[in-house]
C-alpha positions in Angstrom: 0.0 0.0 0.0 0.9 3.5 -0.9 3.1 5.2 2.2 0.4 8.0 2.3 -2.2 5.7 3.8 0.7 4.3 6.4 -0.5 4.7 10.0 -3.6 6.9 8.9 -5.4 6.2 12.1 -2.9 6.9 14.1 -4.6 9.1 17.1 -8.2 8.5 15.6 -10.6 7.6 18.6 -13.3 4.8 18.3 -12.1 3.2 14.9 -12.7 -0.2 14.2 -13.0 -3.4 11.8 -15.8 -6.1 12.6 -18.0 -8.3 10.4 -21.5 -7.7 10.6 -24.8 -9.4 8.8 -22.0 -10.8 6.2 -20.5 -7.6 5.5 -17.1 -6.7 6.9 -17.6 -2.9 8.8 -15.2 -0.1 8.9 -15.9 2.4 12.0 -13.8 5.8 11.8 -14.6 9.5 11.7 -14.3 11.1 8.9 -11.3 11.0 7.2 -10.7 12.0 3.5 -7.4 9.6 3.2 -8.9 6.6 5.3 -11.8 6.5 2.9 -9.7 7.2 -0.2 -7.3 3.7 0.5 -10.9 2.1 1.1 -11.8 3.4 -2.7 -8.5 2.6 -4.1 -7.6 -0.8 -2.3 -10.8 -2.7 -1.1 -12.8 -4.3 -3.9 -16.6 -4.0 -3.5 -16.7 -1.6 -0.7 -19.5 0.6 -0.6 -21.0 3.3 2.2 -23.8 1.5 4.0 -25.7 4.7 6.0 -28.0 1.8 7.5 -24.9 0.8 9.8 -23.5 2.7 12.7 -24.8 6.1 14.0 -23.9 8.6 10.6 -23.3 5.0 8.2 -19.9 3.4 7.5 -18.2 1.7 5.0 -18.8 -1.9 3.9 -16.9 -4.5 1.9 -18.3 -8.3 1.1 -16.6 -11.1 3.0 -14.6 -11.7 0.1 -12.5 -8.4 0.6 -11.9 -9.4 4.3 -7.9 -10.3 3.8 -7.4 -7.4 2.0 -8.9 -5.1 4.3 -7.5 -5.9 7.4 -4.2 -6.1 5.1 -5.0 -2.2 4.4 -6.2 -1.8 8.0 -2.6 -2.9 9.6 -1.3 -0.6 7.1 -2.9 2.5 8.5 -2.0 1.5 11.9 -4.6 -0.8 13.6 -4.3 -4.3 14.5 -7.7 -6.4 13.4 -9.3 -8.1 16.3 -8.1 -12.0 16.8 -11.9 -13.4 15.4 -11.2 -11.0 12.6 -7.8 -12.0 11.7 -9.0 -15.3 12.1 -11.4 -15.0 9.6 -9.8 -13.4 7.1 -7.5 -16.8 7.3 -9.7 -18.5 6.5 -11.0 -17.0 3.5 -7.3 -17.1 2.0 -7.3 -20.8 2.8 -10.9 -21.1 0.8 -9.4 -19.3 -2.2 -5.9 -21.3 -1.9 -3.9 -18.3 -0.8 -5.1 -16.2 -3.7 -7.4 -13.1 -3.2 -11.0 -14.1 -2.6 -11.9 -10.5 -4.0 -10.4 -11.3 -7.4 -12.6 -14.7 -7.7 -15.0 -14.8 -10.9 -18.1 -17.5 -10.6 -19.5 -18.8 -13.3 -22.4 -20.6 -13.1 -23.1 -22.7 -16.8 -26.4 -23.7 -18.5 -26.2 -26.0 -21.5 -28.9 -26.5 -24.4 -27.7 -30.0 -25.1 -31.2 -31.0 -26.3 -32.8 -27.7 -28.1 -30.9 -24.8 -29.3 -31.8 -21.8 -27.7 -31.8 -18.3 -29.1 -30.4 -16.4 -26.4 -28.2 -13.8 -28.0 -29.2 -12.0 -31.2 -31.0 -14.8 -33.0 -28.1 -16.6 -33.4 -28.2 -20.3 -32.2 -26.7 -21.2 -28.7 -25.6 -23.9 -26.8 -26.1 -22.4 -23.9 -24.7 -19.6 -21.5 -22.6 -18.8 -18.5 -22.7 -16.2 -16.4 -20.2 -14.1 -14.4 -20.6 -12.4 -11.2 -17.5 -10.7 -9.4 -16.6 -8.0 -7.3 -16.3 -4.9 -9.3 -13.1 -4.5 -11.7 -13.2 -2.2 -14.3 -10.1 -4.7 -15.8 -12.5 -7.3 -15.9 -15.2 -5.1 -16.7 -12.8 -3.8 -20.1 -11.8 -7.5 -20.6 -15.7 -9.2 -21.1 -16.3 -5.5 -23.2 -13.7 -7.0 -25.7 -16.6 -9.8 -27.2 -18.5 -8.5 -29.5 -22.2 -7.4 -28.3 -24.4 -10.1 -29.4 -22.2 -12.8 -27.6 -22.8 -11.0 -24.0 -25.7 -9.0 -22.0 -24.8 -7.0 -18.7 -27.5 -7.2 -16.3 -27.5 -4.0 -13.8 -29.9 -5.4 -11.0 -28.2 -8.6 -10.4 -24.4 -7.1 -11.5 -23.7 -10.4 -13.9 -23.1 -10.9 -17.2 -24.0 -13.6 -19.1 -22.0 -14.9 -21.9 -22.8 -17.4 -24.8 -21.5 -20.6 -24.3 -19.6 -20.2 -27.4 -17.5 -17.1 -26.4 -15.9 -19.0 -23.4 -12.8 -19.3 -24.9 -12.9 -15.8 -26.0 -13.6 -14.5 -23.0 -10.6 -16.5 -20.7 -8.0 -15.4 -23.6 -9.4 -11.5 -22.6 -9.0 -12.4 -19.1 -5.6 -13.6 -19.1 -4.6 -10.2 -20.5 -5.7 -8.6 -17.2 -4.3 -11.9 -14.8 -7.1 -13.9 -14.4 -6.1 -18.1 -15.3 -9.0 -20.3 -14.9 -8.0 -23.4 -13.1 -7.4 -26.4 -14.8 -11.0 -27.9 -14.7 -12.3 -24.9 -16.6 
């Protein structure tokens, strides 16, 4: 992490890092360069103003290792349940990043062909959810319209089938290799 964000809550009163309701919880006053490492380093944070007395900032599960990462960096140690947890996430994921995981989730059309993208024939789709990465985001921009569909309310996208291949060689550019299985 950058040296500006070294120690940053150093002196600060009532600051803290919890999980709560499956979210992970930063508690702090305000402070322009706390929330700007949040922006810059913590992948799906977000400002929650239904937690805390004035709201507070919110990153999934996933983002745990990397927050309390960040969080040591500015000059806190995470509580031992905390710590703990955020183990066991990089355990989950294999020692990578849990907040640099993309799901997908196929459905084949073995038995009818289905006309899910343009009214061109399909064996089926996948479809992508991840924490936001505008890397990623560039990356699955790179097929060509009619072989993906971005859906706002649930955040996936859904690919056809047939652009797999496409898609992983896009991803690689950016540092995502799908494990063997894939």
């Amino acid at each position: 992490f950058p040296a500006e964000y070294r120690n940053a809550f150093r002196g600060k009163k009532n600051v803290n890092l919890y999980v709560q309701s499956g979210l992970v919880v930063w508690q702090f006053a305000f402070d322009r360069t706390i929330m700007k490492g949040i922006k810059e380093h913590i992948k799906g944070r977000a400002w929650n103003p239904n937690i805390g007395i004035k709201g507070c900032w919110t990153c999934p599960l996933e983002s745990l290792p990397e927050a309390c990462a960040l969080y040591e960096h500015m000059g806190r140690t995470p509580s031992t349940d905390v710590k703990k947890r955020a183990q066991e996430i990089e355990k989950a994921y294999g020692g990578a990043s849990a907040s640099d995981a993309i799901k997908i989730v196929f459905r084949f059309s073995l038995h009818q062909l289905s006309q899910t993208f343009s009214h061109e024939l399909s064996f089926g789709s996948a479809t992508l959810t991840f924490l936001y990465d505008a890397d990623v985001v560039a990356a699955l921009k790179m097929l060509p319209p009619s072989q993906r569909n971005y859906n706002p309310v649930s955040k996936a996208w859904t690919l056809d089938i047939l652009a797999i291949p496409t898609a992983l060689e896009h991803l690689e550019t950016v540092g995502y290799s799908p494990n063997t299985e894939l």
